[in-house]
LUMTOR-122378 format. One record per atom (N, C-alpha, C): residue number from 0; residue in one letter; atom name; z, y, x. Coordinates in Angstrom, 2 decimals. Layout:
BEGIN
<n: NUM; res: a; atom: CA; pz: Z; py: Y; px: X> $
...
This chain:
BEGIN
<n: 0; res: x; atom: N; pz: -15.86; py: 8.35; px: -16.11> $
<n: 0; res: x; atom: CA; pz: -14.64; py: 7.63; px: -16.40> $
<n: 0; res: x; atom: C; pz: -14.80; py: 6.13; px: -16.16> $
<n: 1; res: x; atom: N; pz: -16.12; py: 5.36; px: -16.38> $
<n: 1; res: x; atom: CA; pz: -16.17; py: 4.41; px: -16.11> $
<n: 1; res: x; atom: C; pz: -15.92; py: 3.95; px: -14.80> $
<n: 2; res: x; atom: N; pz: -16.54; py: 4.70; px: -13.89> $
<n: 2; res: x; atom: CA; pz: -16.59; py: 4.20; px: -12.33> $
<n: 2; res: x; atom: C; pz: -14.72; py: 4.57; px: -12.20> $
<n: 3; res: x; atom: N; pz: -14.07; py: 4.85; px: -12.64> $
<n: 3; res: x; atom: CA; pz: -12.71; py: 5.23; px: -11.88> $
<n: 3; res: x; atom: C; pz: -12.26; py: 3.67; px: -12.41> $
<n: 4; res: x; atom: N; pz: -12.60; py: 3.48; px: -14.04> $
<n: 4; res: x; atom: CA; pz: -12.08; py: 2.22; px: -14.37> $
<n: 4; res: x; atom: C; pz: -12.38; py: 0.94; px: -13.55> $
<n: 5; res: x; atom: N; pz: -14.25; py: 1.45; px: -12.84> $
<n: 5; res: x; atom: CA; pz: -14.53; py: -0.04; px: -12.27> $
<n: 5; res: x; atom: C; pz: -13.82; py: 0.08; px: -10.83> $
<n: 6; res: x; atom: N; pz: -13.51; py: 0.87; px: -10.62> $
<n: 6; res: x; atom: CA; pz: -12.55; py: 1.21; px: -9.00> $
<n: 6; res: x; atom: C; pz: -11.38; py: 0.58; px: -9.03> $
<n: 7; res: x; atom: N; pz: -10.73; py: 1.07; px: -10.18> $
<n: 7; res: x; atom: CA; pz: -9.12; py: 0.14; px: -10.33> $
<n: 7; res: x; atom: C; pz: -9.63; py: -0.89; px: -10.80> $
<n: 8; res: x; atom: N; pz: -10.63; py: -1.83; px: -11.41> $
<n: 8; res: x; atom: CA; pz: -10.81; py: -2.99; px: -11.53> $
<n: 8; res: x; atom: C; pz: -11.00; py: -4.10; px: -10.19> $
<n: 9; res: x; atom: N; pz: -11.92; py: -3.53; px: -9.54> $
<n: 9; res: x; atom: CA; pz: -12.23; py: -3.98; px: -8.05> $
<n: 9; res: x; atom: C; pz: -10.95; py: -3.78; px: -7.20> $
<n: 10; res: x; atom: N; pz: -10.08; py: -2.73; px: -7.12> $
<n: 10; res: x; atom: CA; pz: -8.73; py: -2.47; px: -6.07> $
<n: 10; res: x; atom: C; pz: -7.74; py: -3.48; px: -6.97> $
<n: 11; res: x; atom: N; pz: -7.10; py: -4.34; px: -7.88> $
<n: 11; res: x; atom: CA; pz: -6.77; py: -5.21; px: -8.54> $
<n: 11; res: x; atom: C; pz: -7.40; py: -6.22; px: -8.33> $
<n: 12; res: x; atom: N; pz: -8.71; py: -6.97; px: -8.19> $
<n: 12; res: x; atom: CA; pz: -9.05; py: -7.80; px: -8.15> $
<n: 12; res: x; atom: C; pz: -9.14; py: -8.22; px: -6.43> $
<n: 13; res: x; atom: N; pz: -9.32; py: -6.97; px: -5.68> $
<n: 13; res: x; atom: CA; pz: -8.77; py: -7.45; px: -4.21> $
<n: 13; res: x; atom: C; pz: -7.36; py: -7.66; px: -3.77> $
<n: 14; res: x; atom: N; pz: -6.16; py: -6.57; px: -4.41> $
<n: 14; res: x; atom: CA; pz: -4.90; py: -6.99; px: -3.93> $
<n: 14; res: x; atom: C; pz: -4.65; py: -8.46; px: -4.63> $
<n: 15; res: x; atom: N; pz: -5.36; py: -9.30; px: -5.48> $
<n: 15; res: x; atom: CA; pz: -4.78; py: -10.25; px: -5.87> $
<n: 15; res: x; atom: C; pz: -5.28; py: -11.07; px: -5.52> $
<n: 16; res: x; atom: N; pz: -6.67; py: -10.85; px: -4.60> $
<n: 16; res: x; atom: CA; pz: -7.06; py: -12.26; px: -3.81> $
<n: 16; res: x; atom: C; pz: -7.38; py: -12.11; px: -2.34> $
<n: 17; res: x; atom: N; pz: -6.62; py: -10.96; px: -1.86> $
<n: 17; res: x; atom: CA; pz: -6.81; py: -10.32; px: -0.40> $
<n: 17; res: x; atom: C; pz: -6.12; py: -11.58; px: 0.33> $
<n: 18; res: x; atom: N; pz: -6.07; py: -11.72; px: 1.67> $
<n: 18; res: x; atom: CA; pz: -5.21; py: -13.25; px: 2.34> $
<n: 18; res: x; atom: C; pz: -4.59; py: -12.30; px: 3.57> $
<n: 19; res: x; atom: N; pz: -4.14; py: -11.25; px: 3.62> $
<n: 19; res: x; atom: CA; pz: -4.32; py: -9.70; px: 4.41> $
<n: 19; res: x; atom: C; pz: -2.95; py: -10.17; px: 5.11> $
<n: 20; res: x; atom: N; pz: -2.51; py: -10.90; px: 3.54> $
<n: 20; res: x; atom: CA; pz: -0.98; py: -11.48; px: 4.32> $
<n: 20; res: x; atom: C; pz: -0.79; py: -12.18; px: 3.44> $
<n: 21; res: x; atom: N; pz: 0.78; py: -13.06; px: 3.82> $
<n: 21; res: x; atom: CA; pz: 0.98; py: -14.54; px: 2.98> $
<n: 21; res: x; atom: C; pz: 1.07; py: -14.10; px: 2.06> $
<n: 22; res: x; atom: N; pz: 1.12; py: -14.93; px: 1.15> $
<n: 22; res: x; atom: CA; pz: 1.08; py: -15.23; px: -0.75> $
<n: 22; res: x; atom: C; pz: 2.66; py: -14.64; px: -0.66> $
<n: 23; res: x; atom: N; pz: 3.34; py: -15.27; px: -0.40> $
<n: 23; res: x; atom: CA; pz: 5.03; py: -15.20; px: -0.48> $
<n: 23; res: x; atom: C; pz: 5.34; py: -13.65; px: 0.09> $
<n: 24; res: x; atom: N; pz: 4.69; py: -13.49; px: 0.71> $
<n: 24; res: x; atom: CA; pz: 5.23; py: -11.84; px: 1.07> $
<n: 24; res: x; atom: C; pz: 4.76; py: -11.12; px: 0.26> $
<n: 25; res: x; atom: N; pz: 3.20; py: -11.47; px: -0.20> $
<n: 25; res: x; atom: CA; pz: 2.71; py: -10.45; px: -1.50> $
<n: 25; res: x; atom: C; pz: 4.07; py: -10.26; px: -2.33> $
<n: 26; res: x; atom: N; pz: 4.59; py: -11.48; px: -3.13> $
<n: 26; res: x; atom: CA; pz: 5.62; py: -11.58; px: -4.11> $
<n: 26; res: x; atom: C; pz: 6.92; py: -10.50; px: -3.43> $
<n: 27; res: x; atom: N; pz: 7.16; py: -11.49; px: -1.96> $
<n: 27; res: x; atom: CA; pz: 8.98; py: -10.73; px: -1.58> $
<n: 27; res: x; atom: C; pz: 8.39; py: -9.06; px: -1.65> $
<n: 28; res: x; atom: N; pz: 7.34; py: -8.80; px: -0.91> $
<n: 28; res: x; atom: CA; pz: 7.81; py: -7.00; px: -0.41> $
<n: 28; res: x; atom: C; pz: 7.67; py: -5.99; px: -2.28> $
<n: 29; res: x; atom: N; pz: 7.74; py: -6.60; px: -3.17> $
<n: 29; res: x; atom: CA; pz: 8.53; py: -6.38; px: -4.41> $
<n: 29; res: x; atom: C; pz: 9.83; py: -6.07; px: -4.74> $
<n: 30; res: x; atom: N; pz: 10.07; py: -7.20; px: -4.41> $
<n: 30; res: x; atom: CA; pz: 11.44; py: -7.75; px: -4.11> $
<n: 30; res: x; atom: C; pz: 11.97; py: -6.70; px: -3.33> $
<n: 31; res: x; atom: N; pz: 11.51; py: -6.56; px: -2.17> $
<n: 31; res: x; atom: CA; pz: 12.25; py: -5.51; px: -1.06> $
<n: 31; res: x; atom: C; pz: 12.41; py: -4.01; px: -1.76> $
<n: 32; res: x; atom: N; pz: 11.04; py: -3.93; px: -2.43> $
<n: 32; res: x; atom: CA; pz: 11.16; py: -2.28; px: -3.21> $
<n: 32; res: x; atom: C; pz: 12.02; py: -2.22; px: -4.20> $
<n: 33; res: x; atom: N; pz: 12.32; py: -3.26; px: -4.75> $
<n: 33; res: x; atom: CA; pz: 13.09; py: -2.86; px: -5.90> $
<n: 33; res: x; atom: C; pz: 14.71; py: -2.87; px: -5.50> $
<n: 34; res: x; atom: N; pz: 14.94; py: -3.70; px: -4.25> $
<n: 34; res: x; atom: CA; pz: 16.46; py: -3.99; px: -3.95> $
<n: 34; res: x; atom: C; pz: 16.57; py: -2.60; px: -3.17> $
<n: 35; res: x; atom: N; pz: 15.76; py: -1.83; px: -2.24> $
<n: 35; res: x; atom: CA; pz: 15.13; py: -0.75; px: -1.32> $
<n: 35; res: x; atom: C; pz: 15.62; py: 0.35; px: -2.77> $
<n: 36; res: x; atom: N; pz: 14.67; py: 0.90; px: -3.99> $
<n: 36; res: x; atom: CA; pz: 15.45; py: 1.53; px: -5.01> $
<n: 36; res: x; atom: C; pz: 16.27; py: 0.95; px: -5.59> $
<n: 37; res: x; atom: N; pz: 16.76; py: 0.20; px: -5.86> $
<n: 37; res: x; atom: CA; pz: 18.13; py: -0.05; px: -6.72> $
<n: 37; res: x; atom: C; pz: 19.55; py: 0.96; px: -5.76> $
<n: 38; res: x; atom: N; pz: 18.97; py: 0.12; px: -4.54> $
<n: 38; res: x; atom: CA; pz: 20.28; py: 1.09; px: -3.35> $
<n: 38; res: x; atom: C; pz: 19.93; py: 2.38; px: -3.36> $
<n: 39; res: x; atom: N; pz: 18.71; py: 3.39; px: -3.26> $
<n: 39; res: x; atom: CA; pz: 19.06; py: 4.33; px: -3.17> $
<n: 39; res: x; atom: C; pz: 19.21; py: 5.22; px: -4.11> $
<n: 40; res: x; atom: N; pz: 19.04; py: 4.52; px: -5.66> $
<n: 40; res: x; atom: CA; pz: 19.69; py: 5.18; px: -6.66> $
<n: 40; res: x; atom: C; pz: 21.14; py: 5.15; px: -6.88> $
<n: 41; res: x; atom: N; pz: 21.41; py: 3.94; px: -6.50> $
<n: 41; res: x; atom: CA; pz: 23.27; py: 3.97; px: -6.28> $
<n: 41; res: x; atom: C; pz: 23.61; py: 5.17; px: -4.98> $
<n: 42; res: x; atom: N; pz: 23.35; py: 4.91; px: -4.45> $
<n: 42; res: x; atom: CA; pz: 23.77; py: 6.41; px: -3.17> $
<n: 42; res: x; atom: C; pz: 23.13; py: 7.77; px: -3.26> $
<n: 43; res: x; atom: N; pz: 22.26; py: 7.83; px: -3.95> $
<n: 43; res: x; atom: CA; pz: 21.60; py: 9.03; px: -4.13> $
<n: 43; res: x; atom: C; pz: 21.51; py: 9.96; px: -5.46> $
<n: 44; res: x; atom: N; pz: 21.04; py: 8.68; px: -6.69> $
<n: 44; res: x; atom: CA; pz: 21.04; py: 9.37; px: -7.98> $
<n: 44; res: x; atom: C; pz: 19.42; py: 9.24; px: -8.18> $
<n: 45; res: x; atom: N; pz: 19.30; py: 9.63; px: -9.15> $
<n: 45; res: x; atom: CA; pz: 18.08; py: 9.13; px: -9.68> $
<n: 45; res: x; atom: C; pz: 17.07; py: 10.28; px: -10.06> $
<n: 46; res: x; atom: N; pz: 17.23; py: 11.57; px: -9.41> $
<n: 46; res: x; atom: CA; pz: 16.53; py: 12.25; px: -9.19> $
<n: 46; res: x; atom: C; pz: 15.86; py: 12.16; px: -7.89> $
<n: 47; res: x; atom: N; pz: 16.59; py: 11.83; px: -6.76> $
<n: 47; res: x; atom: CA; pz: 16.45; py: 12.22; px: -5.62> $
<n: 47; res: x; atom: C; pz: 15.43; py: 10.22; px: -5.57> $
<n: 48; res: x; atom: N; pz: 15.69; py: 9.48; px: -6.40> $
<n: 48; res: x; atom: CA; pz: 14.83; py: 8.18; px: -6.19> $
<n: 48; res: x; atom: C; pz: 13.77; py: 8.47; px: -6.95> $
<n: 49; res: x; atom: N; pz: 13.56; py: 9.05; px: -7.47> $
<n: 49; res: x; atom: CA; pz: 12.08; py: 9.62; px: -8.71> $
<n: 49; res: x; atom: C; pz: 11.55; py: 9.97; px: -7.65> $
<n: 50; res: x; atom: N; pz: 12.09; py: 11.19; px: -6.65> $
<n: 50; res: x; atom: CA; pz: 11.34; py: 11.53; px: -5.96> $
<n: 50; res: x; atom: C; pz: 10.86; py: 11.00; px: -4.61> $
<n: 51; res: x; atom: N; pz: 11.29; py: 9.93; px: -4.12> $
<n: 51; res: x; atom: CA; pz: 11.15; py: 9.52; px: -3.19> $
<n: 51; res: x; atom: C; pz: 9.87; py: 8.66; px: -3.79> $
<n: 52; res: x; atom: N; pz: 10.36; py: 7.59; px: -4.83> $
<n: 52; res: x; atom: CA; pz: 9.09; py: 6.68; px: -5.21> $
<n: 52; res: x; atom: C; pz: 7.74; py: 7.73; px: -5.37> $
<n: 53; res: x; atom: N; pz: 7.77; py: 8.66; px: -6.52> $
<n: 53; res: x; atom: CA; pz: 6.32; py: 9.59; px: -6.41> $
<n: 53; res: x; atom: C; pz: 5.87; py: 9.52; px: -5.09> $
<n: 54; res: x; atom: N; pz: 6.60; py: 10.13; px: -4.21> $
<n: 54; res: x; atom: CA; pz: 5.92; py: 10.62; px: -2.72> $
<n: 54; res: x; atom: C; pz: 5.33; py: 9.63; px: -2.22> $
<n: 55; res: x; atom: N; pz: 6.03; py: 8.26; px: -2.41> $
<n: 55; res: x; atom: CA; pz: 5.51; py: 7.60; px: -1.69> $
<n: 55; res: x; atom: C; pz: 4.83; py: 6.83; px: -1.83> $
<n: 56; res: x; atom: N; pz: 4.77; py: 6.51; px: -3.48> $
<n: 56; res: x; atom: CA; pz: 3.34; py: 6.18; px: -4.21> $
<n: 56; res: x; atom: C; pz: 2.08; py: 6.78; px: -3.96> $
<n: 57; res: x; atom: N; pz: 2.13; py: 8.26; px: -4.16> $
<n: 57; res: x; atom: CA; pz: 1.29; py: 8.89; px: -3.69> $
<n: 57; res: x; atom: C; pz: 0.22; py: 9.01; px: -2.05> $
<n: 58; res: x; atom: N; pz: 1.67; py: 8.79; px: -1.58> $
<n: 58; res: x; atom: CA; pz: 1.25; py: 8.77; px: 0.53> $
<n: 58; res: x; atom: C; pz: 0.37; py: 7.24; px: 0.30> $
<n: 59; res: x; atom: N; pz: 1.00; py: 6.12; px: -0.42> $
<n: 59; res: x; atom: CA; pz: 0.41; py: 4.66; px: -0.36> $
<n: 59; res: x; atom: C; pz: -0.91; py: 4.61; px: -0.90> $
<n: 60; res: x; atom: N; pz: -0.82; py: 5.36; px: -1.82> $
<n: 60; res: x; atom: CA; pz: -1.94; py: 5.78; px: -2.64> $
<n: 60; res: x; atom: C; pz: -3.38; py: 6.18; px: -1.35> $
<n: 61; res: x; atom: N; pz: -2.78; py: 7.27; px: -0.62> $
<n: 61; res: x; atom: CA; pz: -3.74; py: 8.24; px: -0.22> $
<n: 61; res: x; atom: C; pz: -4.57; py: 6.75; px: 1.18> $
<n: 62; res: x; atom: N; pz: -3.34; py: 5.82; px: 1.67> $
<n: 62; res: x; atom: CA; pz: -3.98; py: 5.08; px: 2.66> $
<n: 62; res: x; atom: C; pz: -4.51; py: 4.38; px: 2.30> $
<n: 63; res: x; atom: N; pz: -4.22; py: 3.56; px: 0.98> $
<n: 63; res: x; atom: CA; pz: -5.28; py: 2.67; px: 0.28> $
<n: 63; res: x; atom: C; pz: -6.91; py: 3.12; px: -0.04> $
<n: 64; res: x; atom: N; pz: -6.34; py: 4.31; px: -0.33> $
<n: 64; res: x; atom: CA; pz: -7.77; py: 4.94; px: -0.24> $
<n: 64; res: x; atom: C; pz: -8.49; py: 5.32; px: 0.83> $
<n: 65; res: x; atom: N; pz: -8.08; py: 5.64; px: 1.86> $
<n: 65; res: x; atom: CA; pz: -8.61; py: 5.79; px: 3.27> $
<n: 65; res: x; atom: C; pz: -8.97; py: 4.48; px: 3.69> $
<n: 66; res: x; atom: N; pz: -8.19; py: 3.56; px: 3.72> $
<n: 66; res: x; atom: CA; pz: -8.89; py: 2.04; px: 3.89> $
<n: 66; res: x; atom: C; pz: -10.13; py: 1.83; px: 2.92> $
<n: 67; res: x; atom: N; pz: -9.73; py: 1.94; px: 1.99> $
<n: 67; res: x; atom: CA; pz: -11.31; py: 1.71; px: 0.78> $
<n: 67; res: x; atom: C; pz: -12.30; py: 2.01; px: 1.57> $
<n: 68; res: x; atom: N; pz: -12.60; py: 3.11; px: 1.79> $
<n: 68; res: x; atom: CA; pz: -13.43; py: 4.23; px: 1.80> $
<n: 68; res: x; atom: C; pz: -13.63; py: 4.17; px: 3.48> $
<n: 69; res: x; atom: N; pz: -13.17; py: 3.68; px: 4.35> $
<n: 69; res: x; atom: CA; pz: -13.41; py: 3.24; px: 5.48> $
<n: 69; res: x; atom: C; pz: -14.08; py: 1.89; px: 6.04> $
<n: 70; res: x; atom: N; pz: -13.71; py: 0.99; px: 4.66> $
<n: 70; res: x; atom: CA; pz: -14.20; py: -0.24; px: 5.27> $
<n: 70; res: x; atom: C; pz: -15.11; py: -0.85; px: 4.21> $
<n: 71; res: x; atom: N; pz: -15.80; py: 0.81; px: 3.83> $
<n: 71; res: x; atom: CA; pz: -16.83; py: 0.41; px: 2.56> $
<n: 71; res: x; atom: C; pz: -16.12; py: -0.75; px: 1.48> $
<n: 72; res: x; atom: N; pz: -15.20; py: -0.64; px: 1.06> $
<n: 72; res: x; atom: CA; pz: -14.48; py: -1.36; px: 0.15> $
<n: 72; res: x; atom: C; pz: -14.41; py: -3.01; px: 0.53> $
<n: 73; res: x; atom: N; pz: -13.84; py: -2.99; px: 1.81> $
<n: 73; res: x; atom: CA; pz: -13.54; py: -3.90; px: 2.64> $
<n: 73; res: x; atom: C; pz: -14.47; py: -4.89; px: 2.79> $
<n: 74; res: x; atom: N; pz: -15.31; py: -4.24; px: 3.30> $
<n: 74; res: x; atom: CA; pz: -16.60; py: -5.08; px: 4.02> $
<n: 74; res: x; atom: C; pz: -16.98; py: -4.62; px: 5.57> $
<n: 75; res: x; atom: N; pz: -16.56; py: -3.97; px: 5.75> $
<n: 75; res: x; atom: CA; pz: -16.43; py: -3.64; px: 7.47> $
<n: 75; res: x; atom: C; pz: -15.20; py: -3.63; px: 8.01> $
<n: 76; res: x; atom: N; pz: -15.23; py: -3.92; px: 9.21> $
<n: 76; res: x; atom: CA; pz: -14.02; py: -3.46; px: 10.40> $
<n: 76; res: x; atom: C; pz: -13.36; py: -2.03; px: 10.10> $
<n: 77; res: x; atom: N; pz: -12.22; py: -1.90; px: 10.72> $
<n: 77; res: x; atom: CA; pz: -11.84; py: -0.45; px: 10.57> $
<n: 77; res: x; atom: C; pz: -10.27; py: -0.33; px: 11.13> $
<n: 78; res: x; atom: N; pz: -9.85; py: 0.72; px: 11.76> $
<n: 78; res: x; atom: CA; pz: -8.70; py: 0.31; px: 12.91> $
<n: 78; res: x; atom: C; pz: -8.15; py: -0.99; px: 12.89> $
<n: 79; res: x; atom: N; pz: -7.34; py: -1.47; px: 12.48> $
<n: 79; res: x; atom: CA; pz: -6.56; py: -2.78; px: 12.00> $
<n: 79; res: x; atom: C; pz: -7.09; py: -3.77; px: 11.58> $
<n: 80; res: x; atom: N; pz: -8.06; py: -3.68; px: 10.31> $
<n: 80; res: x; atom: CA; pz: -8.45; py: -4.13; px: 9.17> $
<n: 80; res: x; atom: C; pz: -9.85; py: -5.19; px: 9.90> $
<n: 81; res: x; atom: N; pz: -9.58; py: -6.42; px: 10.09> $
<n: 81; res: x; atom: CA; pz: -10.49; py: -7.19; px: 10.22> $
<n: 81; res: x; atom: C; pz: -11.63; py: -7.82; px: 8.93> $
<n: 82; res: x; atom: N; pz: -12.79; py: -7.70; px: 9.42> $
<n: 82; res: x; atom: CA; pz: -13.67; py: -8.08; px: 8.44> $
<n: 82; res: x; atom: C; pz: -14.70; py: -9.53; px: 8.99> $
<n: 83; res: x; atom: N; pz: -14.32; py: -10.27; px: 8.29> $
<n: 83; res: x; atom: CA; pz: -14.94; py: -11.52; px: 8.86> $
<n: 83; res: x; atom: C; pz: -16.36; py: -12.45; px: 7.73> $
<n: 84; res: x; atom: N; pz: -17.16; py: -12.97; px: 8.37> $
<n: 84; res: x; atom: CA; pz: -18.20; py: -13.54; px: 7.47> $
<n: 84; res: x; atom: C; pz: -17.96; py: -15.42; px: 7.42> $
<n: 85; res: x; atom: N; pz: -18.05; py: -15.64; px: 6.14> $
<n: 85; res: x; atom: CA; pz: -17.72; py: -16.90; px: 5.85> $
<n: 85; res: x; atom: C; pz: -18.33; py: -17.29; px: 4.49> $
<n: 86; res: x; atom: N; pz: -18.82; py: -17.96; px: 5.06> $
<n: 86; res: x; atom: CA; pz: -20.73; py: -18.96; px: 4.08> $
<n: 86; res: x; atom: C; pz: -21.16; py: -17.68; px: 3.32> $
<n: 87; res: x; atom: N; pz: -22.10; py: -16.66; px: 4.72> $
<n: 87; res: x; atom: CA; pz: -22.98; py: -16.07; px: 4.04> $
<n: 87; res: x; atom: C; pz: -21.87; py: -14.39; px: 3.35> $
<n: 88; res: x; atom: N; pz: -20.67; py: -14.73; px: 3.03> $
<n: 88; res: x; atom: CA; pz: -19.80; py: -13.71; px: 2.56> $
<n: 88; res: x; atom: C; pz: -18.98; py: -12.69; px: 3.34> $
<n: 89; res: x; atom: N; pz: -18.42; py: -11.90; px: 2.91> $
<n: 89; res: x; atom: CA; pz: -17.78; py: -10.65; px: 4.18> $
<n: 89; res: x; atom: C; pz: -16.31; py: -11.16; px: 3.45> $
<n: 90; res: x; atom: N; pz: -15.20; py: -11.34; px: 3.94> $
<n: 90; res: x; atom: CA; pz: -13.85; py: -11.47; px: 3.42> $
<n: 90; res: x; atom: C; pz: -12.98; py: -11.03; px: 4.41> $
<n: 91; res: x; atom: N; pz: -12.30; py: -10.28; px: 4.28> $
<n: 91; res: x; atom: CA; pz: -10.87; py: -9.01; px: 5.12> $
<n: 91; res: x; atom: C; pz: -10.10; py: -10.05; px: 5.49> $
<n: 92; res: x; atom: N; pz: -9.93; py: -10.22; px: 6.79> $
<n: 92; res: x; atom: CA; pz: -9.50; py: -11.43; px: 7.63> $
<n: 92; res: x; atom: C; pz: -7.73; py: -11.08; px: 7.61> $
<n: 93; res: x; atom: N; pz: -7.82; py: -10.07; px: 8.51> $
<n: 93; res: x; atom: CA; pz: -6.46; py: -9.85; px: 9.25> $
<n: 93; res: x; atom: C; pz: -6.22; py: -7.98; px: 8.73> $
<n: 94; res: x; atom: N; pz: -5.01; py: -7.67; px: 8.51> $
<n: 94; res: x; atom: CA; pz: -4.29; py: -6.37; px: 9.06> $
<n: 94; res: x; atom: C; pz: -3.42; py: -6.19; px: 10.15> $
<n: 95; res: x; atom: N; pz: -3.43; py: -5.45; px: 10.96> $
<n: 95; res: x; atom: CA; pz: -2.23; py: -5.12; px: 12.11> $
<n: 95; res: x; atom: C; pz: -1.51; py: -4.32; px: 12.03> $
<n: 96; res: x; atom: N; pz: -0.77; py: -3.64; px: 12.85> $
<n: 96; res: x; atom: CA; pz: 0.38; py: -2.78; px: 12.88> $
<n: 96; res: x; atom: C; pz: 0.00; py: -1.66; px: 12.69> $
<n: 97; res: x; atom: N; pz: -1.08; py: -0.76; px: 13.04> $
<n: 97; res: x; atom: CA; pz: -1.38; py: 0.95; px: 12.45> $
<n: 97; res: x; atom: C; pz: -0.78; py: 0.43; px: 10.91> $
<n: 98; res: x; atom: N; pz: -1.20; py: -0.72; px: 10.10> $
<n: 98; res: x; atom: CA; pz: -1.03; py: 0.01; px: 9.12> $
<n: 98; res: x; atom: C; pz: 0.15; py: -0.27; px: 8.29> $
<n: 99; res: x; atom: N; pz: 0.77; py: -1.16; px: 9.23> $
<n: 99; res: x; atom: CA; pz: 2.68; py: -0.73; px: 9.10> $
<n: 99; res: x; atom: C; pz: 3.50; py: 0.00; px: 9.52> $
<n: 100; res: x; atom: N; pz: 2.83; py: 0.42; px: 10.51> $
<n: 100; res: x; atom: CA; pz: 3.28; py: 1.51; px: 11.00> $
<n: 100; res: x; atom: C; pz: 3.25; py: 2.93; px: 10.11> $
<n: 101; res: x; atom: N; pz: 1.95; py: 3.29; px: 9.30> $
<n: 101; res: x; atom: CA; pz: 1.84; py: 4.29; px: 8.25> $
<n: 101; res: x; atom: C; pz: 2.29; py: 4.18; px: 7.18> $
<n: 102; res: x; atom: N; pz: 2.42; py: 2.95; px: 6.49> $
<n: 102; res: x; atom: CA; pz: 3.83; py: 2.43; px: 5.81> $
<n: 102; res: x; atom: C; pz: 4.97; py: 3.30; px: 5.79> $
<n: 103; res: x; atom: N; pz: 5.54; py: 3.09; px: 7.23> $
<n: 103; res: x; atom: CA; pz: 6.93; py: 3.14; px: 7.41> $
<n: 103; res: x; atom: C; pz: 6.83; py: 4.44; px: 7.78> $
<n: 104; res: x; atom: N; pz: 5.99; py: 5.07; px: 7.84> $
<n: 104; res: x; atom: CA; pz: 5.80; py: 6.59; px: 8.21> $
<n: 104; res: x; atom: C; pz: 6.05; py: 7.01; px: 6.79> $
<n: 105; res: x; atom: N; pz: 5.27; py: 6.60; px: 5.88> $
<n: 105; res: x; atom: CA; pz: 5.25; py: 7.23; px: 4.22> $
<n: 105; res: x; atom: C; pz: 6.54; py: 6.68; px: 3.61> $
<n: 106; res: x; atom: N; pz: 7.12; py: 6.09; px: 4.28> $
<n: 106; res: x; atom: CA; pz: 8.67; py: 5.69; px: 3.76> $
<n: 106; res: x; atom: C; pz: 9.25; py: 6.67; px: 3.96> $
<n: 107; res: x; atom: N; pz: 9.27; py: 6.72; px: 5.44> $
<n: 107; res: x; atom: CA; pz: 10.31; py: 8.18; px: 6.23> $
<n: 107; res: x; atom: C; pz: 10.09; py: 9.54; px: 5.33> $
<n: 108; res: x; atom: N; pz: 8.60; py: 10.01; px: 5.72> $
<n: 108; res: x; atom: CA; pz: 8.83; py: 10.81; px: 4.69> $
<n: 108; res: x; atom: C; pz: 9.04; py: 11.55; px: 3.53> $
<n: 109; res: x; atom: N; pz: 8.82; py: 10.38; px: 2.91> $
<n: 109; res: x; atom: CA; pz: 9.33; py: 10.14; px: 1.31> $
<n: 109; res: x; atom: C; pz: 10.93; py: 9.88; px: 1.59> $
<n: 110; res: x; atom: N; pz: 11.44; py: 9.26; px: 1.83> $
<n: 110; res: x; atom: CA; pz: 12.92; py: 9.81; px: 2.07> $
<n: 110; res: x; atom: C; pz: 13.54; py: 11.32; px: 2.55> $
<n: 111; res: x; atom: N; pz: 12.46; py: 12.04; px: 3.92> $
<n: 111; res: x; atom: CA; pz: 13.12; py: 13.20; px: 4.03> $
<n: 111; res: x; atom: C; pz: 12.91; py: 14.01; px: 3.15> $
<n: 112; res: x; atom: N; pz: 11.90; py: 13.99; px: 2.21> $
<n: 112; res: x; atom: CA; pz: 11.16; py: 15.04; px: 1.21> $
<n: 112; res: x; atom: C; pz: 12.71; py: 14.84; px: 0.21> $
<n: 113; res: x; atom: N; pz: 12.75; py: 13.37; px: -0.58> $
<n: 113; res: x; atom: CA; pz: 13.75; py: 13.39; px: -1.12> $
<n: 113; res: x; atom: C; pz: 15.29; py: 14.25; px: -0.98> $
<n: 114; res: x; atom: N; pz: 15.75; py: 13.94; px: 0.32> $
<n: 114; res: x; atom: CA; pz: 16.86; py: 14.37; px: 1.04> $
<n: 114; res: x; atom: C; pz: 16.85; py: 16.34; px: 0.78> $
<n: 115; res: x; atom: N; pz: 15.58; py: 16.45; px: 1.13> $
<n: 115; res: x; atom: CA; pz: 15.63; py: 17.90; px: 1.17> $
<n: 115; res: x; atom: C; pz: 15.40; py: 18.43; px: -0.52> $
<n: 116; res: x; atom: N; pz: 15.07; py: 17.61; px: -1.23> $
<n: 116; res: x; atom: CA; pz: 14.96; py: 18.09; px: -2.59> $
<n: 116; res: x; atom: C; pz: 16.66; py: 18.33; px: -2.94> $
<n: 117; res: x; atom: N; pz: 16.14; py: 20.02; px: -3.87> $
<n: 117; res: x; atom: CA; pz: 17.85; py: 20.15; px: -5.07> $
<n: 117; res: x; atom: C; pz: 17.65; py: 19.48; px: -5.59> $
């Protein structure tokens, strides 16, 4: 139980000092999820947005972890994911498009899963 706690301690302490992308977008793409569900509980209902967020928590879930676990907890290269050395240290430079692209893939199908849910 400890190591799961020191896992979410370390995955918290990188999304909050990752530079992966601007400071201000960390904050807006919040912003985007919540204005993103607010609308599709007004058009949909709030079953069909339960289920979309799970799925796609889950799908976000599963790539965060594939990144972890690929870039030895972001200390190596790995499709997108630049790993750069600076005084002596390893620090995650850049992300590219694979992994907005899988994003917007785990959007899609977290919406069709939704759609097709009674």
């Amino acid at each position: 139980m400890s190591r799961l706690i020191d896992g979410i301690k370390t995955d918290i302490r990188f999304l909050k000092s990752h530079t992966l992308q601007p400071a201000w977008y960390k904050v807006v793409k919040v912003f985007i999820l919540l204005a993103f569900l607010i609308g599709y509980w007004a058009l949909f209902g709030f079953t069909r947005t339960a289920i979309f967020l799970v799925i796609f928590a889950l799908l976000s879930l599963v790539v965060h972890m594939v990144y972890r676990t690929k870039t030895k907890t972001w200390t190596q290269n790995w499709r997108d994911l630049v790993v750069v050395q600076q005084n002596g240290a390893t620090h995650p430079h850049r992300i590219g498009v694979f992994y907005y692209v899988v994003i917007i893939l785990n959007a899609a199908i977290s919406v069709l899963a939704s759609q097709l849910a009674r």
